[in-house]
C-alpha positions in Angstrom: 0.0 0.0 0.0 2.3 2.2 0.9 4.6 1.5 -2.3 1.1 1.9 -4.5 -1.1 4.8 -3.0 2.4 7.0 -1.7 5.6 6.3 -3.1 4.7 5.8 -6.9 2.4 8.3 -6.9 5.3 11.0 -5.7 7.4 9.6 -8.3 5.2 11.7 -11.2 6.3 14.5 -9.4 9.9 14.3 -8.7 10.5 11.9 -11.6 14.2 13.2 -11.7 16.6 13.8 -8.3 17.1 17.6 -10.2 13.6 18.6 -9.8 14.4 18.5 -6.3 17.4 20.6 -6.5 15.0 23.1 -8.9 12.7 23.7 -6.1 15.7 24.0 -3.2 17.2 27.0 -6.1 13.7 28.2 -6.4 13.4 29.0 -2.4 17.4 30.7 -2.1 19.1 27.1 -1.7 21.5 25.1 -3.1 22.2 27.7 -6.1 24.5 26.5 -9.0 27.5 28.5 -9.1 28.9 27.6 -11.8 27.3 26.7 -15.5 28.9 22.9 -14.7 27.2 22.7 -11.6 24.0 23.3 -13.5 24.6 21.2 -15.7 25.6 18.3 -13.0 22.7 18.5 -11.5 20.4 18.8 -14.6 21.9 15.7 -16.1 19.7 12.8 -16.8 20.2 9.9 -14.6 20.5 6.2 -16.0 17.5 3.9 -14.8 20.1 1.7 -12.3 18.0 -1.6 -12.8 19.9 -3.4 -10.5 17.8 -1.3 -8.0 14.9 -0.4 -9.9 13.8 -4.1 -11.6 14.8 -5.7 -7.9 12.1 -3.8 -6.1 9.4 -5.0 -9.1 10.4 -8.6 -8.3 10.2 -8.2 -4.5 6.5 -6.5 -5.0 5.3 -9.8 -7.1 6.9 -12.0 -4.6 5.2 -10.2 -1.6 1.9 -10.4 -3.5 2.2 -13.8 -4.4 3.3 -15.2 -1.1 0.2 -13.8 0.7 -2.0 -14.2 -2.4 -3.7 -17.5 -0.3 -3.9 -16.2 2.8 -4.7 -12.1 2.8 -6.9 -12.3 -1.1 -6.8 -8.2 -0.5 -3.3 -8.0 -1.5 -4.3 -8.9 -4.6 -5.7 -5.6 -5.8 -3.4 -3.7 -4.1 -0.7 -5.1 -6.0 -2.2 -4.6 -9.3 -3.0 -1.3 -8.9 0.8 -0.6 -7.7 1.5 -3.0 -10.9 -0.7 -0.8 -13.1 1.1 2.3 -11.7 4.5 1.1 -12.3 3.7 0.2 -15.8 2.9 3.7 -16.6 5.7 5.1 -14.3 8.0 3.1 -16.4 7.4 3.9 -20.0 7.2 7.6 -19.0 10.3 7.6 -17.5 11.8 5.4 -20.1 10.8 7.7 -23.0 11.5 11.3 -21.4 13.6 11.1 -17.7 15.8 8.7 -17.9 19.0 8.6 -20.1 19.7 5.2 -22.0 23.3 4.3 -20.8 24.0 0.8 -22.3 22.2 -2.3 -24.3 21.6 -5.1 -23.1 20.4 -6.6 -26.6 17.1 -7.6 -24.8 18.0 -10.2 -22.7 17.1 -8.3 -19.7 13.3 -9.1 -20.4 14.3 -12.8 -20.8 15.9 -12.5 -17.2 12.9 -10.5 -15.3 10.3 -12.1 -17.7 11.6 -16.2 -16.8 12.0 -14.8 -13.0 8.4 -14.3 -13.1 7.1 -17.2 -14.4 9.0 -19.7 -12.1 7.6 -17.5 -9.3 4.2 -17.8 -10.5 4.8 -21.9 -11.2 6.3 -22.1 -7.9 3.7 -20.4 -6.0 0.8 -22.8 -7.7 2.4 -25.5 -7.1 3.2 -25.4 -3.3 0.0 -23.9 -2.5 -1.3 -26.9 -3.8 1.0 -28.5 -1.8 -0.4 -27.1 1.4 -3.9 -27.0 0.4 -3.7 -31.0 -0.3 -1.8 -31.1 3.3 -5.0 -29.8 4.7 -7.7 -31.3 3.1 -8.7 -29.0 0.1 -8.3 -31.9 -2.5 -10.8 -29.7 -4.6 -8.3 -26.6 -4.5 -5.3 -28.6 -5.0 -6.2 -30.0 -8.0 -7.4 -26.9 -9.5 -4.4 -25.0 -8.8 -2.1 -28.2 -10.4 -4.4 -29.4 -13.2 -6.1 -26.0 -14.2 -3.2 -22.9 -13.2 0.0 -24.8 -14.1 -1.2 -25.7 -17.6 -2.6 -22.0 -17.8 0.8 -20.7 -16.5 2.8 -23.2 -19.2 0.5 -22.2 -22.2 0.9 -18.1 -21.7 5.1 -18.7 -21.2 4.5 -21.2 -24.8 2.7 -18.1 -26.9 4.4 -15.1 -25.3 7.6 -17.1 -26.3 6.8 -18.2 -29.5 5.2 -14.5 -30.3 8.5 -12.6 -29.5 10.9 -15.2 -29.3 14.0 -15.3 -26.7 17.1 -12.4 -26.7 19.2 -15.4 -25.6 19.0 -17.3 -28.9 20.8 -14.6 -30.8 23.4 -16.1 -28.6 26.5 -18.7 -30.0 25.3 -22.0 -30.2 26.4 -24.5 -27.3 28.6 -26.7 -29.7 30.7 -23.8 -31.0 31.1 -22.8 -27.8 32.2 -26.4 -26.4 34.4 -26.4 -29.3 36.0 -22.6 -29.4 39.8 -22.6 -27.6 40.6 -21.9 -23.7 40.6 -17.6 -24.2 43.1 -16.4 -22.5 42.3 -13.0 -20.5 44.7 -10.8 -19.8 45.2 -9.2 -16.4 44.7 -5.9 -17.6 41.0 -6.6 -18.2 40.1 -6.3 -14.5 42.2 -3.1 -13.9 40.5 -0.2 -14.2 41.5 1.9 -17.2 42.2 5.5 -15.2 44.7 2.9 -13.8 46.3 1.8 -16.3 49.4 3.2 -18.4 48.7 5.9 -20.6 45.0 5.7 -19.7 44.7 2.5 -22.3 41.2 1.4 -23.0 39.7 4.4 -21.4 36.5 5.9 -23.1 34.4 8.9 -22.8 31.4 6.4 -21.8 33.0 4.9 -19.2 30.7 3.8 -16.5 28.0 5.2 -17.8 25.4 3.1 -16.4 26.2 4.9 -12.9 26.0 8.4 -14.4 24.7 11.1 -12.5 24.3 8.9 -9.6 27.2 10.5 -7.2 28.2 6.9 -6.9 31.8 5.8 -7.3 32.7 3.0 -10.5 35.6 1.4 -8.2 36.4 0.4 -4.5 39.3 -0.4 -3.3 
């Protein structure tokens, strides 16, 4: 509720961290100096889905665990879904700044994370409701949801198809050499000589986020 009816909602209005330093300029505070201050702080941020998908999955867990026994949860969590799903492509299109490709296999990850939560919630609360007499909800939940579940992963798949098959096949892979890494790889290029490997676009994905790329 409080993620649904509170903090989603406040998210349309301070969709950006720099419309919060706008309103601290607008009452005497916090005033750029500088044109790259201003600049710093108007810069879009990347979408950080590490953090941002995360606290989706956690909400559809949540929902589904006390789906059996607190029903009410139910609509709550679709209208914090609903929310979110407009949140999302708003921010996507006009907030938040693309930093890197993921060729679509990120929807392959959060979309297969969802469907083995939804298979695995079916089938153990069929478990419990067969543990406690409830043949007649058991089988439903095994013989009617499961198959359900199974035929919507079968036609979304087979309408947009998997990121992951773009992939190399298993057998070249099995049959490529041993690659040999060098050492270099995992040392940061601001550390290395002569800067080598650095890019303009360098940690990207953490820009505008006042976070560090390294730790020592």
């Amino acid at each position: 509720m409080l993620q649904g009816f509170a903090l989603l909602p406040l998210r349309f209005l301070f969709p950006h961290p720099g419309v919060l330093g706008d309103l601290a300029r607008l009452a005497g505070f916090c005033t750029a100096r500088t044109p790259h201050d201003r600049a710093d702080v108007l810069w879009p941020h990347s979408v950080r889905y590490g953090k941002e998908v995360g606290a989706l999955l956690l909400v559809f867990v949540v929902a589904l665990a006390y789906a059996a026994t607190a029903p009410p949860i139910l609509p709550i969590a679709f209208l914090y879904f609903a929310g979110a799903w407009a949140w999302w492509r708003y921010s996507v299109l006009y907030v938040w700044e693309r930093a890197y490709e993921s060729g679509g296999r990120l929807f392959d990850v959060v979309y297969s994370s969802l469907v083995w939560c939804l298979f695995i919630f079916a089938f153990f609360t069929g478990c419990i409701f067969l543990a406690a007499g409830a043949y007649a909800q058991a089988t439903t939940l095994w013989f009617v949801l499961i198959p359900l579940i199974y035929s919507f992963d079968s036609s979304l798949k087979g309408r947009y198809g998997a990121a992951t098959r773009a992939g190399t096949p298993l057998e070249a892979a099995a049959s490529a050499p041993p690659a040999d890494v060098p050492r270099e790889v995992y040392t940061p290029p601001a550390l290395r000589p002569r800067a080598a490997g650095w890019h303009p676009e360098v940690g990207k994905a953490w820009e505008g986020w006042k976070a560090p790329m390294y730790a020592t």
